[in-house]
C-alpha positions in Angstrom: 16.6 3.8 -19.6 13.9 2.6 -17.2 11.2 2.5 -19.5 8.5 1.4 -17.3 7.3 1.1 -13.5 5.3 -1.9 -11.7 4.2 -1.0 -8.4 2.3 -4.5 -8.0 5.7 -6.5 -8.7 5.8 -10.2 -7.2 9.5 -8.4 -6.1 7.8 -5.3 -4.2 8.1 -2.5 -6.8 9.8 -2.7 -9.7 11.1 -0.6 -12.7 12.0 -2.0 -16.2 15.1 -1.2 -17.6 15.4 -1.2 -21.6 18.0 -3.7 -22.4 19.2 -5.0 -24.7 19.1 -2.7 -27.4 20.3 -3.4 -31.0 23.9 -2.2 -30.1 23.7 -4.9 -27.3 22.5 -7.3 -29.0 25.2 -7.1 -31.7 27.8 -6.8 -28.9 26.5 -9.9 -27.7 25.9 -12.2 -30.8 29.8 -11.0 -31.5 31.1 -12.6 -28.2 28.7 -15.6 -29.1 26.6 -15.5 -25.6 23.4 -13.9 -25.3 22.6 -10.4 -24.1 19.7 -11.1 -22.0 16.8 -9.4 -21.2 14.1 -8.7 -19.0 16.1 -7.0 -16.1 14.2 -5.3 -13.7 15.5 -2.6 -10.9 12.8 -4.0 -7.9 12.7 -4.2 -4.2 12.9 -7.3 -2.3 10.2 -10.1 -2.7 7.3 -9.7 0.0 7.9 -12.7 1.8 11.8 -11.7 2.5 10.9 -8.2 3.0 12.6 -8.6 6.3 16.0 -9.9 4.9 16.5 -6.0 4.2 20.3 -5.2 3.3 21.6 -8.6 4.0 20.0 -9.6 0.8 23.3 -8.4 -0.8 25.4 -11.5 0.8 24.0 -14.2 -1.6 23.8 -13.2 -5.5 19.7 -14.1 -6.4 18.9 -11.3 -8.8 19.9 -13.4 -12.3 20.9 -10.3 -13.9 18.5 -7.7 -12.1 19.3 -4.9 -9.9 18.0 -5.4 -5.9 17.5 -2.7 -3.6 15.4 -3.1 -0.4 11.9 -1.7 -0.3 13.1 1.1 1.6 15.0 2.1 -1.0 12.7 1.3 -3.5 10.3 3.5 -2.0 12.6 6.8 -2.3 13.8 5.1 -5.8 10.3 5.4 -6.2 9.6 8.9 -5.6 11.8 10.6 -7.2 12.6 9.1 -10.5 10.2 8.8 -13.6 9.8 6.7 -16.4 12.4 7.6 -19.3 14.9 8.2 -16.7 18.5 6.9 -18.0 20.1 4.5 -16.1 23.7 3.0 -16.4 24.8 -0.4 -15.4 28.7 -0.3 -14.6 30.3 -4.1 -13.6 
């Protein structure tokens, strides 16, 4: 679930997604790696603002979802806090 929103992010915009929860967690610590945490759905950081969709060709995130500020902005609009969001590999 994106369970909160930043609109003064140091990565543009930026919406908090809830993981891990406890089932995570217990997933991970069962595989012996950690689950995480702190992932973020944000736009692009001001200063390579202008990178737009080419920020896709190099793998920066460490575990966070990127979109550019464009779509950030619509992201933005018209989804809320609470929303439920699923990561698929």
């Amino acid at each position: 679930m994106l369970d909160s929103r930043n609109p003064n992010s140091r990565f543009y915009k930026a919406f908090h997604i809830s993981y891990p929860n406890s089932t995570d967690i217990a997933a991970a610590e069962k595989l012996g790696v950690s689950a995480g945490g702190d992932i973020m759905l944000h736009g692009l950081p001001r200063e390579y603002a202008w990178v737009g969709r080419a920020h896709t060709l190099h793998d920066w995130t460490d575990g966070c979802i990127a979109v550019t500020n464009e779509e950030m902005d619509e992201i933005w609009r018209l989804v809320r806090v609470g929303t439920p969001i699923e990561i698929r590999p």
